[in-house]
BALUMPA-929834 format. One line per field, with one value per residue (C-alpha): z negated, x, y negated; residue in one letter; residue number from 1. Coordinates in steps of 0.001 Angstrom, whole numbers, plus 500000, padded with zeros to 6 digits. Each point is the difference from the previous one (the first is absolute). Example, Ala and Ser with C-alpha at 12.3 -4.5 7.8 and 13.67 -1.06 7.14 Angstrom:
z: [492200;500660]
x: [512300;501370]
y: [504500;496560]
code: [A;S]
pos: [1;2]
% end
This chain:
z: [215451;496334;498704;496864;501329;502052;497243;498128;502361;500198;497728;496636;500972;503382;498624;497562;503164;501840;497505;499921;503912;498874;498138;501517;502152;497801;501244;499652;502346;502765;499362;500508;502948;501933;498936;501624;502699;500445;499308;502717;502957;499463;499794;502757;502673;498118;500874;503501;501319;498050;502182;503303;499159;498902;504369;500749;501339;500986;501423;503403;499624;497011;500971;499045;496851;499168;501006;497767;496873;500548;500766;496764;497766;501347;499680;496384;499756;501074;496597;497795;500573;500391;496161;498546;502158;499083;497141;497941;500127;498232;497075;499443;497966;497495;499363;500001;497232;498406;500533;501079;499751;503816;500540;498581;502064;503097;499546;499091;502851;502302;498450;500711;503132;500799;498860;502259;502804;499343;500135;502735;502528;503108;501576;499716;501634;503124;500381;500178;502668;501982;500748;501774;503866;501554;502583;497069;498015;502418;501066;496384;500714;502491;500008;499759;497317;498243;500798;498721;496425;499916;500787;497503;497287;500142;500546;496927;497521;501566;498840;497138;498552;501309;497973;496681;500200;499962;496907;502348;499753;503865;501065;500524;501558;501751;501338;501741;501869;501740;500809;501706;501807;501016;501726;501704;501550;500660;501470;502635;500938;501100;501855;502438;497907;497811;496188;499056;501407;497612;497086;498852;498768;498753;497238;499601;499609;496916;498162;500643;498352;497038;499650;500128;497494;497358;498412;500278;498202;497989;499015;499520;497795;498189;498829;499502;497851;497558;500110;498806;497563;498546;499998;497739;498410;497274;498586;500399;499949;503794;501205;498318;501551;498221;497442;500496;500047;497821;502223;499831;498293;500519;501895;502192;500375;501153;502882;501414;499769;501902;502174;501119;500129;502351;502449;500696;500465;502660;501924;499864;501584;502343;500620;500351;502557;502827;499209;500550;503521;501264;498701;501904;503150;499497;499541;503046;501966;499206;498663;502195;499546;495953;499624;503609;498539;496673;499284;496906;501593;499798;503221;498719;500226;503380;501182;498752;501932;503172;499620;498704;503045;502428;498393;500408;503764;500626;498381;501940;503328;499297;499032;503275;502654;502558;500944;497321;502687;501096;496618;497143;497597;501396;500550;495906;499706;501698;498144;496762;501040;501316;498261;503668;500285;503460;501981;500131;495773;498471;502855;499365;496120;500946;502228;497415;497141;501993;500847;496285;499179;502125;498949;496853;500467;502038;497643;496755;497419;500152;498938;502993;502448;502017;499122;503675;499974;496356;501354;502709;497478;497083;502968;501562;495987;498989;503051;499760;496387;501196;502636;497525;497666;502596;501278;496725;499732;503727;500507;503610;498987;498173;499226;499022;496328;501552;501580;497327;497498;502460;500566;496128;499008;503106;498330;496628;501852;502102;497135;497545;502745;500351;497200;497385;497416;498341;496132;500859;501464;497349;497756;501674;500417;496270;498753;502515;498780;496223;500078;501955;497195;497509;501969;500561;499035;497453;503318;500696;495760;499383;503098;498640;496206;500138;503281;500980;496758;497999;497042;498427;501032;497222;499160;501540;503606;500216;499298;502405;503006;499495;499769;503450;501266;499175;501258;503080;501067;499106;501439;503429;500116;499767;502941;501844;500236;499238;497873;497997;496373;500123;501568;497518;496644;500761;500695;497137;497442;502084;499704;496114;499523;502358;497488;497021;500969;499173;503398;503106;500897;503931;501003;499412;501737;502802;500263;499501;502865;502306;499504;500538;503360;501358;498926;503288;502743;498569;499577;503794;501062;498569;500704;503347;500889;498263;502435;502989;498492;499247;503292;501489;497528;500251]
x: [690969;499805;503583;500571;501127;496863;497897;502151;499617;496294;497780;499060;496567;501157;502848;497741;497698;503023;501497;497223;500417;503228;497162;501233;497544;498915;500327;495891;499444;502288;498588;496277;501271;501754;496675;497816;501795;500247;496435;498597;502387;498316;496623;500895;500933;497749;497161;501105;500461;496500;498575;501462;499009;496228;499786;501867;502934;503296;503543;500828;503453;502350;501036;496477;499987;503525;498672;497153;501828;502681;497838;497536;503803;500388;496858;499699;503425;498948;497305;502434;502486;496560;499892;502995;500579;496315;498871;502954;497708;497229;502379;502454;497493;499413;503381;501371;497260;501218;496116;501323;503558;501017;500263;496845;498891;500980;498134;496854;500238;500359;497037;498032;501211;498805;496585;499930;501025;497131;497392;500855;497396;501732;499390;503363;501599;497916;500225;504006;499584;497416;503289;501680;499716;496694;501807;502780;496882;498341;503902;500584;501236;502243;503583;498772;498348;502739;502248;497704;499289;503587;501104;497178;500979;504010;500010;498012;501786;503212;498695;498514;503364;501802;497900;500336;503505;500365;497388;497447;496615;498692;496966;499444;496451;501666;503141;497390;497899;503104;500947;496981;500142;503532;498548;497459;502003;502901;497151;498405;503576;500848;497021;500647;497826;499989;501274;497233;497174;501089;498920;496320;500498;496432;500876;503238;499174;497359;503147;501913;497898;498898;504107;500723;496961;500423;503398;498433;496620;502734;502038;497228;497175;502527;501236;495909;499231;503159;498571;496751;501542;501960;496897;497457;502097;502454;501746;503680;501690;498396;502223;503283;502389;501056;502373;502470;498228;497046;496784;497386;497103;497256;497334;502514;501682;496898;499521;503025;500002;496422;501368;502625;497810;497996;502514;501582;496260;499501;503518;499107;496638;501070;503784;499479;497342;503086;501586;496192;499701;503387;499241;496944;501715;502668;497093;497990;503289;501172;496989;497150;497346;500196;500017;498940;496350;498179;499443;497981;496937;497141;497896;496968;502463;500907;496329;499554;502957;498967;496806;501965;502356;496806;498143;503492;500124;496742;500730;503013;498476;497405;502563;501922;498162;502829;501806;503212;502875;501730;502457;497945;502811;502300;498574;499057;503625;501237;497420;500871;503603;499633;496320;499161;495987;498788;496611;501547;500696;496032;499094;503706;499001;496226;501350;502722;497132;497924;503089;500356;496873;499433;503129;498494;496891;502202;502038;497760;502140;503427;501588;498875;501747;502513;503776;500638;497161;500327;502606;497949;496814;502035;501702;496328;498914;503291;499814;495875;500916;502589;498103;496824;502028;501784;496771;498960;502724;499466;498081;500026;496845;497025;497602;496177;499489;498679;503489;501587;498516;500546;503932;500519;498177;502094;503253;499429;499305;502665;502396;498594;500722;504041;500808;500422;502883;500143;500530;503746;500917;498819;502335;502741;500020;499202;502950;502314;499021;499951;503388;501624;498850;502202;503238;502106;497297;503087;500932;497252;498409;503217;499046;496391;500671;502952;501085;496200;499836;502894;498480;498545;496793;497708;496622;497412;502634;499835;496419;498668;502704;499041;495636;500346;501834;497645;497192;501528;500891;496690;498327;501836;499763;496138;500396;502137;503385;503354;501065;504042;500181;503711;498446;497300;501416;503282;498359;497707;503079;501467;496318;500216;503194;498886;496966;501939;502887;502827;501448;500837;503520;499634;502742;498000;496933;501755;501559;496356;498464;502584;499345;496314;500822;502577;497950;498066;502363;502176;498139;498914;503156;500907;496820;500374;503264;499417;496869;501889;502620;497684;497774;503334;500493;496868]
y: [553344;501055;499647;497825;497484;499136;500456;497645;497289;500536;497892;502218;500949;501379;501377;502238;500679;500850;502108;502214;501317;501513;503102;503085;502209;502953;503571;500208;497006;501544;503376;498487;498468;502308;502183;497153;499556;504185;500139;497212;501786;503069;498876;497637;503336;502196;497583;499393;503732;501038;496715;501222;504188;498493;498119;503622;497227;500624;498665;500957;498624;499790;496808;498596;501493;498845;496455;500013;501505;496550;497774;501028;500135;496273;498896;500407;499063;496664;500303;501019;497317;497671;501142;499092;496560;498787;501619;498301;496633;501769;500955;496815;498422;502559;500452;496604;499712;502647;501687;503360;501926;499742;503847;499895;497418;501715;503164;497876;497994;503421;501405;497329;500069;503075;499573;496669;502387;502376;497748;497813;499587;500453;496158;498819;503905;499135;496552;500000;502686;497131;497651;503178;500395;501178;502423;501425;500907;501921;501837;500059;503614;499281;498886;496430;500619;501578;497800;497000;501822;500826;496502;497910;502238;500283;496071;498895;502451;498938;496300;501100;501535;497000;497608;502180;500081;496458;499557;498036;500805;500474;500884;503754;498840;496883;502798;502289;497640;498832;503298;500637;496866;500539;503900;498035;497296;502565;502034;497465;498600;503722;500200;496877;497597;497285;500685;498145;502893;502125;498984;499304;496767;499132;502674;499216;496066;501492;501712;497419;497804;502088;499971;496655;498733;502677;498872;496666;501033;502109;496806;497586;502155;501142;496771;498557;502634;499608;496457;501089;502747;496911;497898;502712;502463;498690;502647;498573;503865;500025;497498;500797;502751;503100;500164;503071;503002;499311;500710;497238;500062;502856;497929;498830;503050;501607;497579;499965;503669;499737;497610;501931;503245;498499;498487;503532;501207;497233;500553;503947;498984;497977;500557;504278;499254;498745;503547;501818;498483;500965;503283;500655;498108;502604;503286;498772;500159;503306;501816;498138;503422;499962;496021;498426;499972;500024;503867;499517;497769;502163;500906;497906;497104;500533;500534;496447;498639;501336;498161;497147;499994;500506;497046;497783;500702;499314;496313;499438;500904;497044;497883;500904;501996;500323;503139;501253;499595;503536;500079;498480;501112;497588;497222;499847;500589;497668;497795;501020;498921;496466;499376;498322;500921;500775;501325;503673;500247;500430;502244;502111;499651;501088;503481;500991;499926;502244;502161;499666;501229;502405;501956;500046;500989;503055;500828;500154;498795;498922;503134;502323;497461;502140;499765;498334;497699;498181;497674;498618;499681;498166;498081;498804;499399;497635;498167;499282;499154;497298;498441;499978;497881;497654;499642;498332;497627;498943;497063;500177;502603;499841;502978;499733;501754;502834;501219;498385;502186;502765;499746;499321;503279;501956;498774;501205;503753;499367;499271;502481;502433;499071;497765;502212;501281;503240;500591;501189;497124;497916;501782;500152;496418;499499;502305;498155;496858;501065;501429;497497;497417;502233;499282;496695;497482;498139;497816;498646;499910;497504;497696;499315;500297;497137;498534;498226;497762;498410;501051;503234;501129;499661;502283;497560;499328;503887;500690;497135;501193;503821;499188;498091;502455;502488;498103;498674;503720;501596;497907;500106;503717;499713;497915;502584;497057;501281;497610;499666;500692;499170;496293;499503;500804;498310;496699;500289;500174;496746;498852;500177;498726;496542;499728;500930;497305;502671;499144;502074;501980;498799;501606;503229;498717;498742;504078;501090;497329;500975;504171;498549;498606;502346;503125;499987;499042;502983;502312;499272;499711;503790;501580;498676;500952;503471;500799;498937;502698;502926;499594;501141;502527;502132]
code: [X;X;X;X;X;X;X;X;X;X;X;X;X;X;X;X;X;X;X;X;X;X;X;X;X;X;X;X;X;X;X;X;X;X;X;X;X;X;X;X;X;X;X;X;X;X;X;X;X;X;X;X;X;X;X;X;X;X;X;X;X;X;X;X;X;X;X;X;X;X;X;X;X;X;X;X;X;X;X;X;X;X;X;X;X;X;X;X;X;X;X;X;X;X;X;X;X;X;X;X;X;X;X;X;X;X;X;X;X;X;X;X;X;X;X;X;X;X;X;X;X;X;X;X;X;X;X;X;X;X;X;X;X;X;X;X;X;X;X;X;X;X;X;X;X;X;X;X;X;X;X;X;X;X;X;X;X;X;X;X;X;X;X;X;X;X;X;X;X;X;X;X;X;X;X;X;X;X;X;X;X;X;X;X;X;X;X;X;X;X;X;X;X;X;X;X;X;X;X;X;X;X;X;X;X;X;X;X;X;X;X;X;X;X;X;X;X;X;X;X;X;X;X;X;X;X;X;X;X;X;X;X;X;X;X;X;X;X;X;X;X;X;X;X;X;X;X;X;X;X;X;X;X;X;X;X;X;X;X;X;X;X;X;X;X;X;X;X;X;X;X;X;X;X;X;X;X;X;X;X;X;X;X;X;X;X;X;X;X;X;X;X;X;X;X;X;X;X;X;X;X;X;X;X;X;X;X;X;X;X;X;X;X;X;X;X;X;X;X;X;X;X;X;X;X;X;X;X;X;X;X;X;X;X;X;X;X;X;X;X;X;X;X;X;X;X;X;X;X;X;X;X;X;X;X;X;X;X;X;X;X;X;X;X;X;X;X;X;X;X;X;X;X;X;X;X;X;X;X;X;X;X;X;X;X;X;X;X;X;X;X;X;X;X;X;X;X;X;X;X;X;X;X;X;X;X;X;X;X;X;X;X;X;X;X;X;X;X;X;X;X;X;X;X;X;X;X;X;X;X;X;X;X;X;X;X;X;X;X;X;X;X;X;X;X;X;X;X;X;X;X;X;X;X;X;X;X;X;X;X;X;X;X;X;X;X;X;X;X;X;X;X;X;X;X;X;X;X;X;X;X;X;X;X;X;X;X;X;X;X;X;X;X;X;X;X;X;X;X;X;X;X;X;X;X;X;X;X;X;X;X;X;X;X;X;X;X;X;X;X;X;X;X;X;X;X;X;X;X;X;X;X;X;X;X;X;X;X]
pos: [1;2;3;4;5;6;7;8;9;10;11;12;13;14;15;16;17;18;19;20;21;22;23;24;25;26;27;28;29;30;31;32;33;34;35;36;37;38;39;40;41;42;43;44;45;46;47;48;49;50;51;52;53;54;55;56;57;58;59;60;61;62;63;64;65;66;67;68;69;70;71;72;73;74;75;76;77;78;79;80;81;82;83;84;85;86;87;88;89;90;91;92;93;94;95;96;97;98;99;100;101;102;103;104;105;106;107;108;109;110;111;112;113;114;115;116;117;118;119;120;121;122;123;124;125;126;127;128;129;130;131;132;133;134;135;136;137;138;139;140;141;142;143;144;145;146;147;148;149;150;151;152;153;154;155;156;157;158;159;160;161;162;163;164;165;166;167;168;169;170;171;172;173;174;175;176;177;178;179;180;181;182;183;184;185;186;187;188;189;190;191;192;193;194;195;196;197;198;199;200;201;202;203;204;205;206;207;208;209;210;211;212;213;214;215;216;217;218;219;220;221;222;223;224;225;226;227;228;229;230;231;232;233;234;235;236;237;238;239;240;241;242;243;244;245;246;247;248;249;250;251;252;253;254;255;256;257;258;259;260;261;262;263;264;265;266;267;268;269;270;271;272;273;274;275;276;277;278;279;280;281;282;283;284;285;286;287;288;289;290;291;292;293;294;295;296;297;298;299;300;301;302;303;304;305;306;307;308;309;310;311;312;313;314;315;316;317;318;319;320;321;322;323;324;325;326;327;328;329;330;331;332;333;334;335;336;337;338;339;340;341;342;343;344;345;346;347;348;349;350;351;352;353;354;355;356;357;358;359;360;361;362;363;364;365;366;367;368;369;370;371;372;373;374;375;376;377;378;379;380;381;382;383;384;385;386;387;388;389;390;391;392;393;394;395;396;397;398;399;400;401;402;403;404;405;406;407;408;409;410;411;412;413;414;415;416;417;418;419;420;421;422;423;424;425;426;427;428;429;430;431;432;433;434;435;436;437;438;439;440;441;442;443;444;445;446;447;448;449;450;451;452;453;454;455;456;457;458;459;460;461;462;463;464;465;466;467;468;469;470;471;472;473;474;475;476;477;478;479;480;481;482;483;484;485;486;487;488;489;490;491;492;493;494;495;496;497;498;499;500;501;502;503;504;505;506;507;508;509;510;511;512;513;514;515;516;517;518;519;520;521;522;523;524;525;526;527;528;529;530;531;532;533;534;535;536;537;538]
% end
């Protein structure tokens, strides 16, 4: 990839950008990151085993905690090679302008990262765990469950790898999601029913859209506001590519630096949050007493959502006065699975909330529920939670603003109670994700810095590709959608280079359109065949 003869061939400005990737690693970066890496495993176990000593939890089987170590090791495997396949899209830019030294660039980038990681809300982590199978989430400790993180995981850094080998920028975001869907059709198949029950494809129609239009808002603001750069700001060093290694101009230089900056803040914020939901799928599983329920929430809170949950029955028993049939817990399953509303789902909703609250009130606060009793509670809360927000997508049913009021106010307890992520998971994830943008990010760096446009990218094609990426993203993770970095900045430097008239290398796009489309029915096609393999393993 770097021998002199490539570089030769390429055209002088690439050939400087090129000939720059051949810096050697210093023995200070390696010795920060095997320290970082050191450091994050042992805060990572330390954290975990104080956790599980704090809830006075414990393994009755070493099995289970062997299980739980892999599947944490894989997990944030799947981050760290999320890092260095995506986060190579945030950096291309600066160093194809010659903005930042790319070792430099890298660490910056992973910094950023981090911090993004940090400060994440959480949205995203819980709304990628939404499109997984009602019944594997409630037996996420059991060898289904296993075998479903197992499978999910395994299949989209199998994909993942596969894609970075060949220099194509997939979708890390795009990779999972068919994973997921691939365990849930694998799952209903092996249960006698349609492949089509196992997915809940409401949500998954949402991703898929926020997928499919953000390369295309990606492509097309990208190119309108090079139009409108062109249009009020003059200065004619904006529009010209580097020459060698000179770096551009300060002002410029500062923006793209910006730019980049906050790109790897928005894929940390929004890209780390896939890792933090597997995570706590994973900790529910294996250690369901320290992370089945919120700990933390203070008993004042839980006085309030025992009132809350007492005010929210008394709605839905107006709304439906008939008798909860003999198993109210699965007929809002079964609901939740085919979204089909009938006369027995607000009365089931209606007893489950009062079973709800009166555990509760019972209990106190969340952390004096008894080790063999939090399953059941977080169980009865997740599937209330679900059912609440199928309900409001239904419009087979309509609520008066009374109850509607009522049930939103009973979710927010009910997902403040079991939608949570500790600090040590959050940095985990982050170091993962960090690190993994300090190792093989060349691959994909070349793709996007020389193989989208036949001609160089120039300061203002950078700087208008990496602000609506940074937009695009940020925005997305304040509405909770997963959405592809590797998608949106790659069409925004085609995007520039349409508006800009420097022409198109197609035969690249056409590799990049057909990762797009085959990203999903392989990483179904592993994930499924990988569960069907595992539930016969465990």
């Amino acid at each position: 990839m770097n021998t002199a003869t490539e570089t030769a061939a390429l055209p002088p400005s690439h050939g400087a950008a090129r000939s720059r990737f051949d810096q050697k690693t210093g023995p200070t970066t390696v010795i920060v990151f095997i320290g970082l890496l050191a450091v994050g495993l042992f805060y990572t176990g330390h954290s975990l085993f104080r956790d599980m000593d704090n809830s006075h939890a414990n393994f009755t089987a070493w099995f289970s905690f062997v299980l739980l170590g892999l599947a944490l090791l894989i997990a944030l495997g799947f981050e760290f090679v999320n890092g260095f396949h995506d986060t190579a899209n945030a950096v291309a830019t600066v160093i194809y302008t010659n903005s930042l030294a790319p070792n430099f660039a890298v660490m910056w980038s992973g910094l950023f990262n981090f911090l993004g990681v940090l400060l994440s809300s959480g949205a995203v982590a819980f709304g990628i765990i939404s499109l997984l199978p009602v019944e594997l989430i409630l037996q996420v400790g059991s060898s289904a469950g296993f075998a479903m993180v197992f499978a999910l995981l395994i299949a989209a850094i199998l994909w993942n790898l596969a894609t970075w080998w060949l220099g194509l920028p997939a979708s890390s975001s795009h990779t999972l999601i068919g994973s997921i869907i691939g365990v849930g059709v694998a799952n209903a198949m092996m249960n006698g029913r349609d492949g089509s029950a196992g997915v809940d494809w409401a949500q998954a129609k949402s991703v898929g859209i926020t997928l499919l239009v953000s390369p295309i808002v990606g492509f097309v603001c990208a190119a309108l506001l090079l139009i409108v750069l062109r249009a009020f700001v003059k200065n004619r060093e904006l529009y010209q590519e580097p020459k060698g290694n000179a770096p551009p101009p300060l002002w410029i230089r500062g923006l793209l630096i910006l730019t980049c900056t906050g790109v790897s803040f928005a894929h940390g914020s929004n890209d780390g949050q896939k890792g933090m939901g597997l995570i706590m799928l994973i900790l529910v599983g294996t250690v369901p007493l320290t992370y089945g329920l919120n700990r933390a929430m203070p008993v004042e809170e839980m006085n309030r959502f025992a009132a809350v949950a007492q005010a929210t029955q008394a709605s839905l028993i107006r709304t439906a006065p008939t008798a909860a049939p003999a198993d109210p817990r699965k007929a809002l399953t079964t609901f939740i699975r085919t979204n089909e509303m009938n006369a027995e789902v607000v009365p089931s909703l209606a007893a489950l909330t009062g079973s709800i609250g009166t555990q509760v009130r019972q209990y106190g606060s969340l952390a004096a529920v008894p080790a063999d009793a939090v399953g059941n509670v977080r169980n009865d809360m997740y599937l209330a939670s679900e059912t609440i927000s199928r309900m409001k997508k239904n419009s087979s049913i309509t609520f008066n603003d009374e109850t509607k009021s009522n049930l939103d106010a009973f979710k927010r307890s009910l997902d403040d109670s079991t939608k949570f992520i500790p600090l040590w998971v959050k940095v985990a994830v982050a170091i993962a994700l960090g690190l993994g943008t300090m190792v093989g990010w060349k691959r994909i760096v070349v793709t996007v810095g020389e193989k989208i446009g036949k001609t160089h990218l120039t300061y203002a094609q950078g700087a208008s590709a990496e602000l609506v990426a940074m937009a695009t993203i940020g925005a997305a993770d304040v509405y909770g959608l997963p959405v592809s970095t590797t998608h949106v900045l790659s069409s925004g430097i085609a995007g520039t280079m349409a508006a800009n008239r420097s022409g198109l290398q197609w035969s690249t796009l056409r590799n990049l359109a057909l990762a797009w489309v085959l990203t999903l029915p392989a990483a179904m096609l592993l994930a499924g065949v990988l569960y069907w393999v595992f539930r016969h393993v465990f």
